[in-house]
C-alpha positions in Angstrom: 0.0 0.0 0.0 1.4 3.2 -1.1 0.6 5.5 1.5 1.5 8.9 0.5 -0.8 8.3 -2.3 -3.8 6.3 -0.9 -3.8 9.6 1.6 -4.0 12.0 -1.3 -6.7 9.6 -3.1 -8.8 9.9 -0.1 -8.3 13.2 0.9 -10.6 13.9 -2.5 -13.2 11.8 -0.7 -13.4 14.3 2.4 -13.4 17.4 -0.5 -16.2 15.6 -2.5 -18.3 14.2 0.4 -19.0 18.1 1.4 -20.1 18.7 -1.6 -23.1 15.3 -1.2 -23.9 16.6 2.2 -24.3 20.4 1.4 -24.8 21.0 -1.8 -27.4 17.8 -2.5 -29.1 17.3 0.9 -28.8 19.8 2.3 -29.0 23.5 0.7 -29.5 23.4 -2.8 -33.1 21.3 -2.0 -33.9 24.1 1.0 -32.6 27.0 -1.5 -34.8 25.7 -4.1 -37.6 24.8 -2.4 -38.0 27.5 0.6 -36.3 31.0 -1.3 -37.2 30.3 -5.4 -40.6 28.3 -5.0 -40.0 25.1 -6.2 -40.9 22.0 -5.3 -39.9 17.9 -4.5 -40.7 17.0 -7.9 -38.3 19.3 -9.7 -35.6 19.0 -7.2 -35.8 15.5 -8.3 -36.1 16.3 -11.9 -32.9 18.0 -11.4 -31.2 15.3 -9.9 -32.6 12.3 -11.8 -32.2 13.7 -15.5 -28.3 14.9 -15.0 -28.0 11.3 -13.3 -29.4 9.9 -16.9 -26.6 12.3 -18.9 -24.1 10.7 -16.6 -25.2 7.2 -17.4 -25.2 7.5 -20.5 -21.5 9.2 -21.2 -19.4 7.4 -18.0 -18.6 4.2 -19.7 -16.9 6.1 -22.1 -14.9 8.4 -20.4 -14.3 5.4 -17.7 -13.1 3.5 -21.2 -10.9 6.8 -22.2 -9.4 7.4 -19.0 -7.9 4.0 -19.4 -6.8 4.5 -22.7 -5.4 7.6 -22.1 -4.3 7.0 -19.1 -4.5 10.5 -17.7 -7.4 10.0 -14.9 -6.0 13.3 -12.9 -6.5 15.3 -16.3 -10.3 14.2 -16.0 -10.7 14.3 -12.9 -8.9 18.2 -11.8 -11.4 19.1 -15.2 -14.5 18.0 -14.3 -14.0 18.9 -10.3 -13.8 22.9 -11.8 -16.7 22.5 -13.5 -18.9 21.4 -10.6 -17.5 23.9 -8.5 -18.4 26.6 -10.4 -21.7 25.8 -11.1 -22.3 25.4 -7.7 -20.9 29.0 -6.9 -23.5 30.7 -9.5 -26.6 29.1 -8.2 -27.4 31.4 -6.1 -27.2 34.5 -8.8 -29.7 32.8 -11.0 -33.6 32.6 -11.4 -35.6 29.3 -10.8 -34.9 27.9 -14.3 -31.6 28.7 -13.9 -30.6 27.6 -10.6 -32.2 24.3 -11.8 -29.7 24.2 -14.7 -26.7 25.1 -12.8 -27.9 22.4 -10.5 -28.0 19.8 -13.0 -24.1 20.9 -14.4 -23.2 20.4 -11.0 -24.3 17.2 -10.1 -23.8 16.1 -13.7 -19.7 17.0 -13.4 -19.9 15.4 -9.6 -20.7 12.1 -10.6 -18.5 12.2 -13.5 -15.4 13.1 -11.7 -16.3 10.0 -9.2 -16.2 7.5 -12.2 -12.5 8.7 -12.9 -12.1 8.4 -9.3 -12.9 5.2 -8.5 -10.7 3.8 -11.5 -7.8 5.5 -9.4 -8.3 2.3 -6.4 -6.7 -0.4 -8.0 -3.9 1.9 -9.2 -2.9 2.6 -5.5 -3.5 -0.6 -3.8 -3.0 -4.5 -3.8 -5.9 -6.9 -4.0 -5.4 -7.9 0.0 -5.9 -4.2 1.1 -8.2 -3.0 -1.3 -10.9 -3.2 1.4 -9.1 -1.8 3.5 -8.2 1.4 1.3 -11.5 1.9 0.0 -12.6 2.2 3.8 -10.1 4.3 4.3 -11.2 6.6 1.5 -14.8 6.3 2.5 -13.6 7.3 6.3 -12.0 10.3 5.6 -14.6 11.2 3.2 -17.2 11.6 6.2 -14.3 13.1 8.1 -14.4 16.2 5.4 -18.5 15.9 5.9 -17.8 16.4 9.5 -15.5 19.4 8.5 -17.7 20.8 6.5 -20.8 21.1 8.7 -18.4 22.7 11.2 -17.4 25.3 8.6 -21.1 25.8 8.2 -21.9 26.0 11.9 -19.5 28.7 12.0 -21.1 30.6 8.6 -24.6 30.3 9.9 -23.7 31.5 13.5 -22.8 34.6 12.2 -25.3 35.2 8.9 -28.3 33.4 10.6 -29.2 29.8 10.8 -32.9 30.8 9.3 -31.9 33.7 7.2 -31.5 33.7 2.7 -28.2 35.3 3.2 -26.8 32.4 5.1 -28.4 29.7 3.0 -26.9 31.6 -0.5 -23.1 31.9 1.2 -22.9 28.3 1.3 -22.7 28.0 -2.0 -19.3 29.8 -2.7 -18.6 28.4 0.6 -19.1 24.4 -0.6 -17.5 25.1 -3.8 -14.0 26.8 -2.4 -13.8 24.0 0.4 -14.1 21.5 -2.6 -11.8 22.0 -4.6 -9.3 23.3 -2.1 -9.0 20.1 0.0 -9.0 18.3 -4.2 -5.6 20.5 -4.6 -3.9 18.1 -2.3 -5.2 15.2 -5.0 -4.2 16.7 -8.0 -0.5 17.3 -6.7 0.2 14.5 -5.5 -1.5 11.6 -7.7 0.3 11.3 -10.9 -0.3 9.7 -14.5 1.6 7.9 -16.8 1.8 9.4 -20.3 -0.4 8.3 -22.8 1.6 6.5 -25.7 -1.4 7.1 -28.3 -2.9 10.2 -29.7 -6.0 11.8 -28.5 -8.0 11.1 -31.8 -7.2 7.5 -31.8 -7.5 7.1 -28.0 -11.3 8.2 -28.5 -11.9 5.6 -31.2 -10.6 2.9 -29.4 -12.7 3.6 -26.4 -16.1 3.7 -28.2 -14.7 -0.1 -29.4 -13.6 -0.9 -26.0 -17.3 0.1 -24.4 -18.8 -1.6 -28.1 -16.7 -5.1 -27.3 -17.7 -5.2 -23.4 -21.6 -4.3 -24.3 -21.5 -7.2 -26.6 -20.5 -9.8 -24.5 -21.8 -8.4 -20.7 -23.8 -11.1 -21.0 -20.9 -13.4 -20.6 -20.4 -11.8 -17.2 -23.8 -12.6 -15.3 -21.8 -11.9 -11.6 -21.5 -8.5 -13.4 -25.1 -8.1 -15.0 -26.6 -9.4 -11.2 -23.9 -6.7 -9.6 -25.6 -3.9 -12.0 -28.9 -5.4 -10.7 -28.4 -5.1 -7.1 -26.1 -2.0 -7.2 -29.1 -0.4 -9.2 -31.7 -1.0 -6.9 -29.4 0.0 -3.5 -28.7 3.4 -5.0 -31.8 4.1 -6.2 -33.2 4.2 -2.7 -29.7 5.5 -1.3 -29.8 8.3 -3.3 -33.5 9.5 -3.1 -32.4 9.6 0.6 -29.6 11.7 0.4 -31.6 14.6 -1.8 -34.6 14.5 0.6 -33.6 13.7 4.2 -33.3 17.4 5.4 -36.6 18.0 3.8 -38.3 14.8 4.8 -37.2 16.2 8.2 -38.6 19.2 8.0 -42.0 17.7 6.3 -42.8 15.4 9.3 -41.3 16.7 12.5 -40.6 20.4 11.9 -36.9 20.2 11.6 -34.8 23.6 11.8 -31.6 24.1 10.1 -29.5 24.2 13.1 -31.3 20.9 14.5 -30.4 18.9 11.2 -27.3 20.4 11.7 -27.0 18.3 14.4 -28.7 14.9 12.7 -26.1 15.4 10.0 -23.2 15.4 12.5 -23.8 12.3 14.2 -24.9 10.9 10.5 -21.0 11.7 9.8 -19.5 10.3 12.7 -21.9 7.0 12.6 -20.5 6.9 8.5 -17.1 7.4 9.2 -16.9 4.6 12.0 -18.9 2.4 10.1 -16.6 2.8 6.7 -13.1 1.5 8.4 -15.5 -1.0 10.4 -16.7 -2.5 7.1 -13.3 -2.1 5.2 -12.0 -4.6 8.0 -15.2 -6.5 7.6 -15.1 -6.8 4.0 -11.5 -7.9 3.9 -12.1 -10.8 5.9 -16.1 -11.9 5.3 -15.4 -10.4 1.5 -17.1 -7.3 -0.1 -20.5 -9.6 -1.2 -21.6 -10.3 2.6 -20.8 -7.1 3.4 -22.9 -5.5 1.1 -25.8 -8.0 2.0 -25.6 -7.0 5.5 -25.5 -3.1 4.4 -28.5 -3.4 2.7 -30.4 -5.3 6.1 -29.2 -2.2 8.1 -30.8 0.5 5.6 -34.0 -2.1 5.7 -34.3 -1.2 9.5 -33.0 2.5 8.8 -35.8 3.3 6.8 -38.2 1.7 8.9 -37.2 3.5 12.0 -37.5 6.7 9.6 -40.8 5.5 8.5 -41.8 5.5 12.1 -40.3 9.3 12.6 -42.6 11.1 15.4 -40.1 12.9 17.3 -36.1 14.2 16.6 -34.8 11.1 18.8 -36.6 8.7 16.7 -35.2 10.9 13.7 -31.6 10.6 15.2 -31.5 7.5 16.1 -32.7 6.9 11.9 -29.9 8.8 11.1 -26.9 7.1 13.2 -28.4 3.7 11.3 -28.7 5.6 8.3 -24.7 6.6 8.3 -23.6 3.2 9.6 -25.4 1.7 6.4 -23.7 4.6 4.0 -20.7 3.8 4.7 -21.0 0.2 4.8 -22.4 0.2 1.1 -19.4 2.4 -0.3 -16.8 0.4 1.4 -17.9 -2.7 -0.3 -18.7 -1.6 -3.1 -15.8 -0.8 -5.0 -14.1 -4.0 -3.2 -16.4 -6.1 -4.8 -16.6 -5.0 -8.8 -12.5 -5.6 -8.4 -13.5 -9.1 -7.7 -15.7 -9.4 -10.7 -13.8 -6.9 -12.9 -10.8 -8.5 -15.4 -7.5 -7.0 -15.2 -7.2 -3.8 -17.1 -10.7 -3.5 -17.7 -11.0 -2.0 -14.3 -11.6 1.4 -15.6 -14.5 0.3 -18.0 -16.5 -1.6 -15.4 -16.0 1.4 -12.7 -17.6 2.8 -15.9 -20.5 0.3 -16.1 -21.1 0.6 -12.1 -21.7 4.5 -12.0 -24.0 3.5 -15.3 -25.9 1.4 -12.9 -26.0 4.0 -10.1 -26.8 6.9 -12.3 -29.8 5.2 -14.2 -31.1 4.4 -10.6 -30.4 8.2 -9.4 -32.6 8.7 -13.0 -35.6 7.2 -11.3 -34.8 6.9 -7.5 -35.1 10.7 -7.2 -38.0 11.8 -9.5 -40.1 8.9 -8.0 -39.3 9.4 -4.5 -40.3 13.7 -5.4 -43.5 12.4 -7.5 -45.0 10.4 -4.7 -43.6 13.3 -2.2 -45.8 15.5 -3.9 -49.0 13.4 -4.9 -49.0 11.0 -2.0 -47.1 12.5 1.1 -43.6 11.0 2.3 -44.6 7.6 3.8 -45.3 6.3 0.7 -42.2 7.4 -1.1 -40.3 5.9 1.8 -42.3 2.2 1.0 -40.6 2.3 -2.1 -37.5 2.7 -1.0 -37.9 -0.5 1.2 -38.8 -2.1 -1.7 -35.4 -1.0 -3.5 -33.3 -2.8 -0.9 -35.2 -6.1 -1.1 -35.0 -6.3 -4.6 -30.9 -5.5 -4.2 -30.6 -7.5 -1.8 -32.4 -10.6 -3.9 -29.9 -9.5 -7.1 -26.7 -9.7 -4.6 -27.5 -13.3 -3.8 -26.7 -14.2 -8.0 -23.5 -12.0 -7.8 -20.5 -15.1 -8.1 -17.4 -13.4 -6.3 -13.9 -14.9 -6.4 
């Protein structure tokens, strides 16, 4: 394990994990919602249709950035990009802030493909559990961090106030890519030894060859499968909990605040937990037991009459998070062949972005037409179906 380098690689975890907790739970569905008039149902639009632009253009850069190899190039590109869509949301209209908000999810998600192809690159096949957790750990570290920069904003611009909601914009996006900077310095890349031109051709034949025969990996197809239905639900309930919160029990800002920090600390502990776990049960039990522990989260949540009961959903809720991203990656390495790491990377984030395509817009549709306990029943439903797909996935 190179650790100089598995450091860097996971300090871009704690920059782009601030940028999930604020940006998509936390203010960009308040902003929208609470200052411009929108509702669930285009919050989700938002971040269901740049989920679908995602899925359909990340094998291909997953399948370039092997080619090339020159991840860093993608990944310093496309972390600029979300950052400064983030920063102009809040000098736009409705329309616009909607737009801005798809650009920066869309660039988010696309810099995590590149990202993930980065693991095997920095680690052996014995500690890859154990690096990924560490990754995932840190990550919630720089959530933890960045709620505390945000306690310290709203203290002084108001916890309840549109001034303090907008300065956390420019505020998400410099703490982003500043802690990133650490990333781009110190990961390097080998130099490409073909040209640009022909490096593009080859990986629209690469994607063509492993969509043709993707059907001579079933462990992969069943992977897809269960991966699709986990994030579905996972991600519907990282866009909505602040407002499912504030929907049920009356939950303030500085109270979810709060939530979000012990949701951190519960993630964080539970990610080098389930690296250890995953290295010696292996990445498919560990996954199976993550999805039983977001079964009971979102039944406690389900039950939500009070903020205990909401914290205690929360804790779970973390715990199960980090869990799921820990084994995750662990487990498509087992399934993946060698140098065709990058290109099934590709193929997971296809998975999860088609299910952040629907997980979102149905959990805002039923929001808005039926009320929030039935957009929670089909989370539940999600996670059994994932959990019946794992059970196919063969793991070496």
């Amino acid at each position: 394990m190179r650790k100089k380098e598995v450091l860097a690689w996971s300090v871009y975890d704690l920059a782009n994990t601030a940028f999930s907790a604020l940006f998509v739970t936390f203010f960009f569905p308040l902003y929208i919602k609470q200052y411009l008039g929108g509702n669930e149902f285009q919050i989700g639009l938002v971040f269901g249709l740049s989920m679908l632009l995602v899925a359909v253009t990340v094998p291909f850069i997953g399948a370039l950035s092997d080619r090339r190899g020159r991840r860093m190039s993608y990944l310093i590109g496309f972390t600029i990009l979300c950052c400064t869509a983030t920063y102009f949301v809040v000098h736009s209209s409705l329309k616009w802030a909607l737009i801005l908000g798809f650009i920066a999810n869309y660039f988010y998600h696309a810099a995590l493909t590149v990202y993930n192809a980065i693991l095997p690159k920095i680690s052996s096949k014995k500690d890859v559990g154990k690096v990924s957790g560490i990754g995932v750990g840190i990550g919630y570290i720089g959530t933890f961090l960045s709620l505390l920069m945000t306690w310290a904003i709203l203290s002084h611009f108001g916890w309840e106030t549109e001034l303090g909601v907008k300065i956390m914009f420019p505020a998400t996006a410099a703490f982003f890519f500043g802690f990133s900077i650490i990333t781009f310095l110190v990961i390097r890349d080998k130099p490409a030894k073909d040209k640009l031109g022909k490096d593009i051709l080859k990986s629209f034949s690469d994607v063509k060859y492993t969509l043709a025969r993707i059907r001579q990996h079933k462990s992969l197809v069943w992977f897809l499968i269960s991966t699709f239905m986990y994030v579905n639900a996972i991600n519907a309930v990282i866009v909505f909990l602040y407002l499912y919160g504030k929907s049920e029990i009356g939950l303030t800002v500085k109270a979810f605040m709060g939530v979000y920090i012990l949701f951190s600390i519960a993630a964080a502990i539970g990610a080098l937990i389930f690296g250890k776990i995953t290295d010696r049960l292996g990445p498919k039990k560990t996954m199976a037991i993550a999805g039983v522990l977001w079964i009971i989260t979102l039944f406690v949540l389900l039950k939500t009459a009070s903020l205990t009961t909401f914290m205690i959903g929360g804790v779970l809720g973390g715990i199960a998070l980090g869990s799921v991203w820990t084994a995750m990656r662990p487990l498509l390495l087992e399934i993946a062949p060698k140098k065709k790491e990058g290109q099934f990377f590709g193929f997971m984030e296809l998975s999860d972005k088609f299910s952040g395509v629907i997980g979102p817009i149905l959990f805002g549709f039923l929001a808005v037409r039926t009320g929030y306990s039935w957009a929670i029943i089909s989370l539940l439903i999600f996670f059994i179906l994932g959990l019946l797909a794992l059970y196919n996935v063969k793991a070496r």
